[in-house]
Wavefront OBJ file of the C-alpha trace (Angstrom):
o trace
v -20.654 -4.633 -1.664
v -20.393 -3.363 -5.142
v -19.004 -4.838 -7.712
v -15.069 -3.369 -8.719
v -14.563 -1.338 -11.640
v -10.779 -1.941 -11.146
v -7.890 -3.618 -9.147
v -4.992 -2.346 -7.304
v -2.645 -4.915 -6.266
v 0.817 -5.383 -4.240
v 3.355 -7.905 -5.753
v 5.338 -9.269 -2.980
v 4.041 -11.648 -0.675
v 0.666 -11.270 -2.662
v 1.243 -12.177 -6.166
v 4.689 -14.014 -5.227
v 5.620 -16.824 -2.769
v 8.528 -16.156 0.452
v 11.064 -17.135 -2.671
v 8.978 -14.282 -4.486
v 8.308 -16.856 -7.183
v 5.426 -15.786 -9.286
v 1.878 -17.877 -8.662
v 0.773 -18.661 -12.293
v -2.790 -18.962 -11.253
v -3.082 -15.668 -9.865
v -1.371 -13.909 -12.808
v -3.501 -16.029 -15.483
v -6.861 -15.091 -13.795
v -5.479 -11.119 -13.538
v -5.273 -11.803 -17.026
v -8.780 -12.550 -17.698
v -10.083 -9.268 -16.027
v -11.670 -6.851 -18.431
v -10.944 -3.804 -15.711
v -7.840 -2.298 -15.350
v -5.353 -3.663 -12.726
v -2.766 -1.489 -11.176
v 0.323 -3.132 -9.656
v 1.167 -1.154 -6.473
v 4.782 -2.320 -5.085
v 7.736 -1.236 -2.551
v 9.493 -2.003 -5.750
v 11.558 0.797 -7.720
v 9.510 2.015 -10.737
v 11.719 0.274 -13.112
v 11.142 -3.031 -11.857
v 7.598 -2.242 -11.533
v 6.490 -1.523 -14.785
v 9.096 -4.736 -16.581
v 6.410 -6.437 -13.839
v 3.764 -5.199 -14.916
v 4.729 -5.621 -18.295
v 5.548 -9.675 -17.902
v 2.337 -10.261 -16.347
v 0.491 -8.862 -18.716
v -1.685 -6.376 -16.919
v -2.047 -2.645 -17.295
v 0.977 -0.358 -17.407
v -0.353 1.568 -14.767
v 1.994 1.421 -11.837
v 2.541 2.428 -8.215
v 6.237 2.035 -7.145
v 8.000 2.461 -4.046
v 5.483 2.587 -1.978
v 3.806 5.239 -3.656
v 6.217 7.614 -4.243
v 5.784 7.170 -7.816
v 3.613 6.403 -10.533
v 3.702 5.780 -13.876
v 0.845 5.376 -16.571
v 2.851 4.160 -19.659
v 5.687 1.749 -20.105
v 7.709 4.553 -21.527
v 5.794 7.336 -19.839
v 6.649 10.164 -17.257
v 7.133 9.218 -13.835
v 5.033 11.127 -11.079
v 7.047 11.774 -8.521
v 5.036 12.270 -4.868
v 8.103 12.060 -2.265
v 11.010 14.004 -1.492
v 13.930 11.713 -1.710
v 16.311 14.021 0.466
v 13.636 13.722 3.270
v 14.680 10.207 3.334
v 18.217 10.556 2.750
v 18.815 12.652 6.052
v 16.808 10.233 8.215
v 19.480 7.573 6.429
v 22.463 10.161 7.626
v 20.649 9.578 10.920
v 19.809 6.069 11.027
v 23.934 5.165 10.476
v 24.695 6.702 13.751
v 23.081 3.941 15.417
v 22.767 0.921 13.096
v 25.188 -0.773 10.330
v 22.896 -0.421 7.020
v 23.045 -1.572 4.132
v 21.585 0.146 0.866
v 19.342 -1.517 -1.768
v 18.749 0.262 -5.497
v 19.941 3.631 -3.861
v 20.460 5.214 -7.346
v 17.162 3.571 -8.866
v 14.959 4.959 -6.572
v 13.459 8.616 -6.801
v 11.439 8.708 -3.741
v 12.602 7.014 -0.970
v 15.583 4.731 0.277
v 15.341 1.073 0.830
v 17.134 -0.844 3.324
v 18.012 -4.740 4.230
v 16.413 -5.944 7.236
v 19.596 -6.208 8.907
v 18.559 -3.998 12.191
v 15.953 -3.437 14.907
v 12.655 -2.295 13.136
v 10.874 -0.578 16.185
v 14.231 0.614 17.201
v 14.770 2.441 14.063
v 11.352 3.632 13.812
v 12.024 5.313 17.319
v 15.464 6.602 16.044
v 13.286 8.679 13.409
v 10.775 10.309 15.595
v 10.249 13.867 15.064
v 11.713 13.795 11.430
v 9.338 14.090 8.433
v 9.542 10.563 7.099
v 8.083 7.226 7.810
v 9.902 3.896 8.393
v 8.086 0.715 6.510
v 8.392 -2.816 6.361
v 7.504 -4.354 3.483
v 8.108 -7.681 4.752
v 11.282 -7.731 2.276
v 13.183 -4.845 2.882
v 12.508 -2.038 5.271
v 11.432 1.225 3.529
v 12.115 4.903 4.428
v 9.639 6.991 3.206
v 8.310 10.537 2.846
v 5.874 11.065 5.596
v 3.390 12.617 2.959
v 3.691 9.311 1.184
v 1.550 5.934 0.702
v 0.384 3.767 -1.582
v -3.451 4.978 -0.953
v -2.567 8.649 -1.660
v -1.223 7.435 -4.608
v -4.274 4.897 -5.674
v -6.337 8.380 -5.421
v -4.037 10.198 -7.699
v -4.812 6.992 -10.408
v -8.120 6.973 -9.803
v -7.947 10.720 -10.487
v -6.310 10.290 -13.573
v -8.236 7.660 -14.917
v -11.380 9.125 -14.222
v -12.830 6.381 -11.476
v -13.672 7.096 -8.122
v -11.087 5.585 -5.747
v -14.071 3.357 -3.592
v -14.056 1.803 -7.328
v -11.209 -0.344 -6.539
v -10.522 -3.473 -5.063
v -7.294 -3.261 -3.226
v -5.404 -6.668 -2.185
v -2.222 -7.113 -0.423
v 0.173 -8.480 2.374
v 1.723 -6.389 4.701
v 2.491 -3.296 6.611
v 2.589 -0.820 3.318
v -0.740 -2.026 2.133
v -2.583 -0.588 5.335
v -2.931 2.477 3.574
v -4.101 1.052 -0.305
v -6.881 -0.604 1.735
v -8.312 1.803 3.750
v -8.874 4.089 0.908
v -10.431 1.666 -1.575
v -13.971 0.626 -1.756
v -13.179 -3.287 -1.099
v -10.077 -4.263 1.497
v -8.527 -8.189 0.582
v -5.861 -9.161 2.640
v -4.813 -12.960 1.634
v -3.851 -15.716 4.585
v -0.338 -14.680 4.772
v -1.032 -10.644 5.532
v 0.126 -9.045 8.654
v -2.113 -9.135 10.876
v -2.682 -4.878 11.258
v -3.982 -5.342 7.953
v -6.073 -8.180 8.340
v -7.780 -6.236 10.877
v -8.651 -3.530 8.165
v -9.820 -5.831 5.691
v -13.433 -6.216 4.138
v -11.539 -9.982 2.964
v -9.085 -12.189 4.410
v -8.773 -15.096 1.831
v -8.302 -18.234 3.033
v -5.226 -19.088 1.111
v -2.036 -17.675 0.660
v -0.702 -15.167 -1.410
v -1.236 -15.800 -5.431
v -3.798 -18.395 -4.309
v -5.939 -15.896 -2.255
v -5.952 -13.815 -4.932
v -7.422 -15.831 -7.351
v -9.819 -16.656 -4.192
v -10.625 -13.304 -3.883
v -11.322 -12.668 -7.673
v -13.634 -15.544 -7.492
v -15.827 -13.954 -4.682
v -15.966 -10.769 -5.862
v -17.363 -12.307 -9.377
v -14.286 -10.592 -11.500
v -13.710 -13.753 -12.876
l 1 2 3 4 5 6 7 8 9 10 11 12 13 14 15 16 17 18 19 20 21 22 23 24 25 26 27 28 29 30 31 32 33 34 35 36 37 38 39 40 41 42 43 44 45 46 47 48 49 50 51 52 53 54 55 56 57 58 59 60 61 62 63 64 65 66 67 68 69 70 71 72 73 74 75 76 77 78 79 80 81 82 83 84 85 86 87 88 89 90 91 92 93 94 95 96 97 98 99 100 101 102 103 104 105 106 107 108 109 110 111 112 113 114 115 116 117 118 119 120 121 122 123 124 125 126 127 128 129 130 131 132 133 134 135 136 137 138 139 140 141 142 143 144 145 146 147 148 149 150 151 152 153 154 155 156 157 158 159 160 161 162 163 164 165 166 167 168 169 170 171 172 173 174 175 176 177 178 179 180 181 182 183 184 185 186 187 188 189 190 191 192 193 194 195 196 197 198 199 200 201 202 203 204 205 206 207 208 209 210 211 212 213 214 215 216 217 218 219 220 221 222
């Protein structure tokens, strides 16, 4: 297993608690990397990068599941998903199911959702249209099909100049499955789902922040 030459990472449920309180631990060690770290959220961009910014890592961001990234705090957002993809499947998911809208007008990509209905029910609503339903664990996520967080981690690495297997990816849940696959090292920490457990090189044995500063450790980043 080689050693990272940077770190993508998901924010809720792997950097913050159920109450999405921030672990200190985990955002002092991130801190103490000398590679660049890449926070890679559900989020909408502009809460990702004021993240990114208060923790103190690079500006590099992946928001919204990968439906855009940014490189600078004040830079141009990169745009990979067609919003109106996701806004039909919305026109079609309120035929069936009272919904209720989160950061509609912040996001550029895709449309996020309370967990207020039926997740497998939804997802079966949505068959045969070109979008993808997600569940973040915090909200539920409708994206473009062409979009994930590890299509975006390649276009980074791409513009960075790294290799993608370069990274160390670590998350939580059912958005991640597609950050770790693509990297070169998988961490899932003790609370992941379990589908992404199963595709991990590393399942911490501690929670959340905790796992990743458990994770750090092993892979001798810190």
């Amino acid at each position: 297993m080689r050693k990272p030459k940077a770190v993508a990472i998901d924010l809720d449920g792997t950097l913050t608690n159920k109450k999405r309180a921030l672990n200190c631990k985990a955002i002092e060690a991130l801190r103490k990397l000398k590679i660049p770290v890449v926070l890679s959220t559900g989020n909408a961009v502009c809460f990702a990068r004021a993240a990114a910014k208060l923790i103190g890592v690079s500006d590099i961001v992946i928001a919204e599941n990968g439906g855009v990234v940014r490189f600078e705090y004040d830079g141009e957002d990169f745009v990979l998903g067609d919003k109106m993809k996701c806004v039909d499947a919305l026109r079609e998911l309120e035929k069936h199911f009272k919904i209720e809208l989160l950061d509609f007008n912040e996001r550029k990509s895709e449309v996020c959702l309370r967990r207020t209905f039926d997740f497998e029910k939804a997802k079966e609503t949505l068959k045969g249209l070109p979008v993808k339903l997600l569940d973040s664990g915090f909200a539920y996520h409708v994206v473009d099909e062409k979009v994930s967080k590890g299509r975006a981690l390649k276009f980074v690495a791409e513009k960075i100049g790294l290799e993608v297997e370069d990274f160390v990816a670590i998350g939580d849940s059912h958005n991640d499955i597609e950050l770790l696959e693509v990297a070169g090292i998988g961490v899932a920490v003790a609370n992941a789902d379990l589908r992404l457990k199963k595709i991990a090189h590393i399942v911490t044995p501690s929670p959340d922040g905790d796992g990743v500063v458990e994770a750090l450790k092993l892979l001798n980043l810190l």
